[in-house]
C-alpha atoms as one frame of an Amber mdcrd trajectory, in Angstrom:
protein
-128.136 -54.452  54.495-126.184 -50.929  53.625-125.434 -48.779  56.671-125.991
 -44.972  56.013-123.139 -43.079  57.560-122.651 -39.267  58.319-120.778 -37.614
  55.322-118.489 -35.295  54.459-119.338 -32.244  56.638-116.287 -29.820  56.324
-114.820 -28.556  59.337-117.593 -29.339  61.767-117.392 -32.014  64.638-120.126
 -33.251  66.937-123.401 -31.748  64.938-126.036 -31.951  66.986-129.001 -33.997
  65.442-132.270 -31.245  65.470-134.949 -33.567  63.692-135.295 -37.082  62.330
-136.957 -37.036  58.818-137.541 -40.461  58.421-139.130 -43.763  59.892-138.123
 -47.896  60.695-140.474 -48.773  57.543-140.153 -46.004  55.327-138.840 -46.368
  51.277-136.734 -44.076  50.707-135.438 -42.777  47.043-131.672 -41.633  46.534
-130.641 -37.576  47.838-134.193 -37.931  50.159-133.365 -35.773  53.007-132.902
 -38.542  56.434-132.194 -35.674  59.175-131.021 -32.225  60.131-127.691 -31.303
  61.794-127.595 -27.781  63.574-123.923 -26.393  63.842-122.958 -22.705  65.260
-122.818 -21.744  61.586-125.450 -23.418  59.868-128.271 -26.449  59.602-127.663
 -29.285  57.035-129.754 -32.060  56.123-127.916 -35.689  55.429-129.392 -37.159
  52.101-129.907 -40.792  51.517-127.464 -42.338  49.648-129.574 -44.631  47.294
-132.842 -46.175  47.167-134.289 -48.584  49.768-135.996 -49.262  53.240-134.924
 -47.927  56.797-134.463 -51.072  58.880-132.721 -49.401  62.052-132.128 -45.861
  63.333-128.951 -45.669  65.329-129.378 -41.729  66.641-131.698 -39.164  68.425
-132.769 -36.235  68.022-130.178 -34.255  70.620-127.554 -36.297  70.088-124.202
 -35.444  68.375-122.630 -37.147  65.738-119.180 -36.756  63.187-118.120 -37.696
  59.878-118.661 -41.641  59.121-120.510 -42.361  62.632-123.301 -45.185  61.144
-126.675 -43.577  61.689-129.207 -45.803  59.832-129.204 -48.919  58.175-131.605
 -49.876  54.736-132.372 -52.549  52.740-131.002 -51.543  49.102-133.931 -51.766
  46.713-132.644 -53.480  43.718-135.729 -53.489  42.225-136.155 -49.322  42.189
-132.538 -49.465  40.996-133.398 -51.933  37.785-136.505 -49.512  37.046-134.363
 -46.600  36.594-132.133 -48.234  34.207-133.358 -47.816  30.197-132.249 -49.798
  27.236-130.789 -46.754  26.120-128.417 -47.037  28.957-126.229 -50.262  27.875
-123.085 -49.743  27.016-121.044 -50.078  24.026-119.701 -53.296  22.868-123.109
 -55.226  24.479-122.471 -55.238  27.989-125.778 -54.676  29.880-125.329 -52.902
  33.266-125.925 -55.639  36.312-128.902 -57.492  37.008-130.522 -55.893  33.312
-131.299 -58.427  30.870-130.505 -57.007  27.595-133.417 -56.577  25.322-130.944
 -57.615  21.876-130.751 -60.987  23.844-134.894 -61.294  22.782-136.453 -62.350
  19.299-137.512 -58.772  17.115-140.922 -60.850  16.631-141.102 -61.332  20.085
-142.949 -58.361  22.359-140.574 -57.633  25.350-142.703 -57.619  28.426-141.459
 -55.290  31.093-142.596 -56.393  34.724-145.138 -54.448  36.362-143.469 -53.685
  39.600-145.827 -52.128  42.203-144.505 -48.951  43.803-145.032 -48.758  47.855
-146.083 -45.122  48.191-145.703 -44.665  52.232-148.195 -43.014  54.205-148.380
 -39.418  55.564-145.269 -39.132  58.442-146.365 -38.541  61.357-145.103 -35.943
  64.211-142.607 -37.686  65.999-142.910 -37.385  69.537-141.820 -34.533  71.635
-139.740 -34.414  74.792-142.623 -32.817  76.731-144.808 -36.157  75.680-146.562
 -33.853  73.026-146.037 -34.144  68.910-142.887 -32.629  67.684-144.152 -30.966
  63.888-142.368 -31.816  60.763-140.398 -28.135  60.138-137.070 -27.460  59.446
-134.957 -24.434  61.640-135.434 -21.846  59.469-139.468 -22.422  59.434-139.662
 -22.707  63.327-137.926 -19.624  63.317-140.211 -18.168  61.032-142.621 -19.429
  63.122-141.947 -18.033  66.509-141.356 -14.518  64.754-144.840 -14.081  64.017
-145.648 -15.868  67.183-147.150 -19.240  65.638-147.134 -22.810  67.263-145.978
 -25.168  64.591-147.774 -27.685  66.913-151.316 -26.242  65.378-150.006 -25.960
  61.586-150.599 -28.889  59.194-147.480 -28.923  56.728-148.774 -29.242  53.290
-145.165 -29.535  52.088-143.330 -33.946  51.637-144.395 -36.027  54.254-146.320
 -33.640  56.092-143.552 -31.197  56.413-144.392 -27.669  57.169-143.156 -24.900
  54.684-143.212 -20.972  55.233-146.126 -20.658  53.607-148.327 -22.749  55.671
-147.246 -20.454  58.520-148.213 -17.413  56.368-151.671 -19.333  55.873-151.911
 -20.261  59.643-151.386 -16.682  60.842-153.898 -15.210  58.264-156.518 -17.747
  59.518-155.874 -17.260  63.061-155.930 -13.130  62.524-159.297 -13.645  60.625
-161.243 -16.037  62.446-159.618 -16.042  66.124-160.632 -19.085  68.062-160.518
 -19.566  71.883-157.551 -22.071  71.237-155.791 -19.400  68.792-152.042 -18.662
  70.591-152.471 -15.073  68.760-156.020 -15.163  70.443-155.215 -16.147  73.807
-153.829 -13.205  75.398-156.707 -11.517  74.449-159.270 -13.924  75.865-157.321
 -14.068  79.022-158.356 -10.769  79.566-162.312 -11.283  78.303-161.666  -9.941
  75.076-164.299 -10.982  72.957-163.124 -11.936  69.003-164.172  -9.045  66.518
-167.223 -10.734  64.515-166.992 -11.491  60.601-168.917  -8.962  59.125-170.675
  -9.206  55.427-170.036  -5.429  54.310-171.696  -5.760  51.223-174.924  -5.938
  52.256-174.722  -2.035  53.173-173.092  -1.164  49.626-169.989  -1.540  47.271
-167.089  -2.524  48.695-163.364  -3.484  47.311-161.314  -6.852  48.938-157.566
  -5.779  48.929-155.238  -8.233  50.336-152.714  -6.506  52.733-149.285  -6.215
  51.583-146.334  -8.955  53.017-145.193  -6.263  55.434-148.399  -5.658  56.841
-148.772  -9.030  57.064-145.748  -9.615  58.946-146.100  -6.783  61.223-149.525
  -6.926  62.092-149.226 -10.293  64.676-145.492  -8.636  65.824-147.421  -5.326
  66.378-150.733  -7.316  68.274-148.049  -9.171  70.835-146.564  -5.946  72.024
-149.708  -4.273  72.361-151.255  -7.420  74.596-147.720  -8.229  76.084-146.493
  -4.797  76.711-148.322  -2.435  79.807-147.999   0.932  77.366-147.952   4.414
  78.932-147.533   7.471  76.733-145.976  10.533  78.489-146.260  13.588  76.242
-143.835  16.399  76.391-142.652  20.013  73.828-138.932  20.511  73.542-138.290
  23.991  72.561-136.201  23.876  69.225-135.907  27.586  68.053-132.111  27.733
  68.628-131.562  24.249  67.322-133.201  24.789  64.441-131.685  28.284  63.499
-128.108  25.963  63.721-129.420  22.963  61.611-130.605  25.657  58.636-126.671
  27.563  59.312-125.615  23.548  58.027-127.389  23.559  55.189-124.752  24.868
  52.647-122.028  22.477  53.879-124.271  19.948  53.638-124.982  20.254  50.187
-121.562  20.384  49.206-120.963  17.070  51.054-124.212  15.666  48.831-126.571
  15.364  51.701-129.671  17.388  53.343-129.493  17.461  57.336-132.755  17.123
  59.130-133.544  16.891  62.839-134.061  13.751  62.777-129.963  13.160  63.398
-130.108  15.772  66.480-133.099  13.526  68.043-130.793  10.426  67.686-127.878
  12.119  69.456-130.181  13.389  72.091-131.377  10.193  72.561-127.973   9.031
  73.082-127.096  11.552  75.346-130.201  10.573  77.401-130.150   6.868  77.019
-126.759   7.339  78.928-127.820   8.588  81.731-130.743   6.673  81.796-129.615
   2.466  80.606-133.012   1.103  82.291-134.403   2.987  79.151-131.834   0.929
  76.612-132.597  -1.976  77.954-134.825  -5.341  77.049-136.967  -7.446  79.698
-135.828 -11.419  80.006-138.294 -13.689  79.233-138.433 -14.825  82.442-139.679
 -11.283  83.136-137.499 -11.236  85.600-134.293  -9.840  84.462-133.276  -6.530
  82.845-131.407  -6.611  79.968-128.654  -3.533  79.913-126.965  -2.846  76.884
-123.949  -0.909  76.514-124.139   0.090  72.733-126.556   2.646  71.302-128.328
   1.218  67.860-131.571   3.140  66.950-134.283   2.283  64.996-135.928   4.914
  62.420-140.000   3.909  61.181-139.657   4.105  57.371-142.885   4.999  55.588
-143.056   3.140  52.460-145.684   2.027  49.857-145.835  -1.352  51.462-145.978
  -0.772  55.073-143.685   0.727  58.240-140.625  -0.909  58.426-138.054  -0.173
  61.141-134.034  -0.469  60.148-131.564   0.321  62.648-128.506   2.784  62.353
-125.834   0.603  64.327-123.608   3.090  67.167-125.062   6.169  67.111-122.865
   7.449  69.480-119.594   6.823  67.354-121.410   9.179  64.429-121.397  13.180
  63.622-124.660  15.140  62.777-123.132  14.360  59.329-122.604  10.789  59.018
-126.182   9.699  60.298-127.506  12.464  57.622-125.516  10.143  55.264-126.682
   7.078  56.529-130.618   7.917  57.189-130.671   8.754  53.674-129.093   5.130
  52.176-131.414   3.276  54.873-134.365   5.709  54.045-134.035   4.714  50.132
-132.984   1.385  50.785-136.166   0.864  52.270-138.516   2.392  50.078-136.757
   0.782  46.984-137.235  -2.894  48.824-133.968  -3.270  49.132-133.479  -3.869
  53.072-132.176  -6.757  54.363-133.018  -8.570  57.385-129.625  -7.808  59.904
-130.908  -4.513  58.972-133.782  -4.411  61.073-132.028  -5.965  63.737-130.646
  -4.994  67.073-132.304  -1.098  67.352-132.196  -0.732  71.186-135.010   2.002
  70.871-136.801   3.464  68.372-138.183   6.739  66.505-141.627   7.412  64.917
-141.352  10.679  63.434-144.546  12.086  62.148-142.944  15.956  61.751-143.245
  16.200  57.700-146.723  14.692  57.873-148.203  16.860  60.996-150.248  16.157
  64.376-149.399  17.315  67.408-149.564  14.024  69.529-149.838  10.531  69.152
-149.161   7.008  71.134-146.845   4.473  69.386-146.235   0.895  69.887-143.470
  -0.091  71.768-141.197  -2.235  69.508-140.385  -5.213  71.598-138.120  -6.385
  72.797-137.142  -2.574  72.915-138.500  -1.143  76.045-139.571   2.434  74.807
-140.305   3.855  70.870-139.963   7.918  71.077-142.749   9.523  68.972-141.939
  13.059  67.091-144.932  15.165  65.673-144.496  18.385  63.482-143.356  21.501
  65.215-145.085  24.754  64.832-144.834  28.206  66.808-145.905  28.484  69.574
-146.352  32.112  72.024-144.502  31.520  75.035-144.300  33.215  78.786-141.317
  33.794  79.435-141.821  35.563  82.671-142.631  39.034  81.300-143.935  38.373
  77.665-145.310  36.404  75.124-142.565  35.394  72.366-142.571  33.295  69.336
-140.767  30.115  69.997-140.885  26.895  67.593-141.815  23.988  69.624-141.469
  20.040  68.866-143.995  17.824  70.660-142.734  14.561  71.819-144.307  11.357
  72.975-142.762   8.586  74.810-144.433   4.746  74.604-142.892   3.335  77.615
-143.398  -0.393  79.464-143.877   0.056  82.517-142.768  -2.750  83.788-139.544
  -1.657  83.273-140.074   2.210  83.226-142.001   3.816  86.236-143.755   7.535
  85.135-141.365   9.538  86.693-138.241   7.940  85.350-140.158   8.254  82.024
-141.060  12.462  82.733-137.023  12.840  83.749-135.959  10.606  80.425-137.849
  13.445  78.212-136.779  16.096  80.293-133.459  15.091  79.827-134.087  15.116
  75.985-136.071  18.168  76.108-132.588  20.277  77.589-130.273  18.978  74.749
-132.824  20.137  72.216-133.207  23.857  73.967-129.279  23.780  73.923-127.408
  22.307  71.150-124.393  22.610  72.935-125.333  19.603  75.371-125.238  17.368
  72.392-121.532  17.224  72.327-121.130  16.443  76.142
């Protein structure tokens, strides 16, 4: 009987035990992974240390254990051990390793019989139990993760990976399936059938003429579920506003020689995000996130902003991190890396992380209004169409003045319509005065 103890695990102390990979009754073979430790830093999975059978399991999932706390005990299997052991593997001078019986001891005439040993090939692991009396899948943390990103139950997934285990790409699979074929008991269905929404039907196109299958690209594919739980989650409203932008844009062209001697082009995109600053300040409930609990409002006291990249693949969102700390210059600079960065595939994930609100700018495509998706857990996504010029009264004439139309997706759960119309006003002033951005 060989006890299995915790090993060397650096610096950490008291790891809490996340998942149990293995059974009382199960054969194990040497570096199989036993369970998973989650730390503040990182998960690790303890190997076994040879080959054998679990006898006793000594721990729990929740509970925390150190370096050389006993959390199994196995029956060695000498027998495994023997098989892996050639001829080839006796050493010099004609020592045998242990328990081998050295094939020079046997006749040359004589065949050498090798025994037939009879692997045990254990069955399929099943979910271990859950807390809540339900099954607890076979995933490690960076799948469940993976999981609840795109809004999956690994509950519903059958792991295709060892023992049952579910991989990434089962998720992928499970998401695809549930996005194609919705069923009543589909979590990515439900919302929708809560509120009688009936599942598109599968449609055979080719019966009316040619068509082409094209399978959407991995963006697409992640975004799509991301983008269907804000839409069913989130109460949109759209207010749509113009900002008049004839003086601001008259200074942003005066820029344009310094800019190319400092290397870089400045568009308005970097006077929305300081205006957005400017008006996020005097309006948090608008940089804010809803609890879970839907409950409690999430205030946040830094000013990251998220800028919709159009690439080959797909949207993708990165944020520019304190926007407030940064000249008209420096998020010139930085748009550009992140803009490139993106397109060239290059992005990385903290880089689409923590955006407090976010920008769909439409301006070098055209349109003159549209309704974007509210990013969640962002409260709000400001849309920005293509400005033209426009004749405006101004109390005893028509004049040319260049106007930028502006849409703001709101939830209104948070956001009430007129906090929403004084949020763009506030936005629309900095814009007809570039002066206001530096207050």
């Amino acid at each position: 009987m060989a006890e299995i103890k915790v090993p060397d695990i650096g610096d950490f102390d008291a790891v809490e035990v996340i998942e149990i990979l293995a059974r009382v009754g199960d054969v194990v073979c040497a570096e199989d992974p036993l369970l998973t430790l989650e730390s503040d830093k990182a998960t690790m999975e303890i190997p076994a240390p040879g080959n054998g059978t679990i006898t006793e399991i000594k721990i729990a999932v929740g509970e925390n254990v150190s370096e050389g706390m006993v959390i199994m005990r196995m029956d060695a299997d000498r027998t495994a051990e023997a098989e892996a052991v050639s001829p080839e593997g006796i050493e010099p001078g004609g020592k045998s390793p242990p328990g081998i019986a050295s094939a020079v001891d046997q006749s040359a005439s004589e065949p050498i019989v090798q025994p037939v040993i009879q692997k045990h090939i254990p069955p399929t692991l099943p979910a271990y139990p859950a807390e809540s009396g339900g099954l607890l899948a076979h995933a490690s943390p960076g799948v469940r993760r993976f999981a609840r990103e795109l809004g999956a139950d690994v509950n519903q997934i059958k792991g295709t990976g060892r023992k049952a285990r579910i991989v990434k790409q089962d998720v992928v699979d499970w998401v695809k399936q549930q996005l194609s074929a919705p069923s009543p008991a589909s979590p990515l269905h439900r919302a929708s059938a809560g509120f009688g929404i009936p599942p598109v039907p599968d449609i055979d196109f080719s019966q009316f003429g040619e068509i082409e299958k094209r399978t959407l690209s991995r963006i697409k594919k992640l975004s799509g579920p991301h983008l269907q739980r804000a839409w069913l989650n989130i109460p949109h409203v759209t207010h749509h506003d113009e900002a008049d932008i004839t003086e601001l844009e008259t200074f942003r062209k005066s820029l344009k020689q310094e800019a190319e001697n400092a290397g870089i082009r400045i568009t308005l995109l970097s006077f929305v995000m300081k205006a957005l600053v400017g008006a996020l300040k005097k309006y948090p409930d608008v940089n804010a996130s809803l609890a879970a609990n839907g409950e409690t409002l999430i205030l946040k006291k830094y000013y990251h902003i998220g800028i919709a990249v159009d690439t080959v693949n797909g949207l993708v969102v990165p944020v520019i991190r304190d926007v407030d700390r940064k000249s008209i210059f420096d998020l010139a600079r930085e748009m550009a890396d992140i803009s490139t960065r993106s397109r060239d595939g290059k992005i990385t994930p903290d880089d689409l992380k923590g955006g407090c609100i976010s920008i769909s700018s439409l301006g070098g495509i055209g349109g003159t209004a549209f309704t974007p998706i509210v990013n969640a857990p962002e409260v709000a996504i400001l849309g920005v169409s293509r400005s033209k010029m426009t004749p405006v009264w101004n109390g005893q004439s028509f004049v040319p003045r260049l106007m930028l139309p502006l849409d703001l997706s709101y939830d209104h759960r948070v956001i009430d319509g007129a906090q929403a119309a004084r949020f763009v006003a506030c936005l629309t002033r900095s814009f007809e005065d570039v002066r206001r951005l530096s207050l």
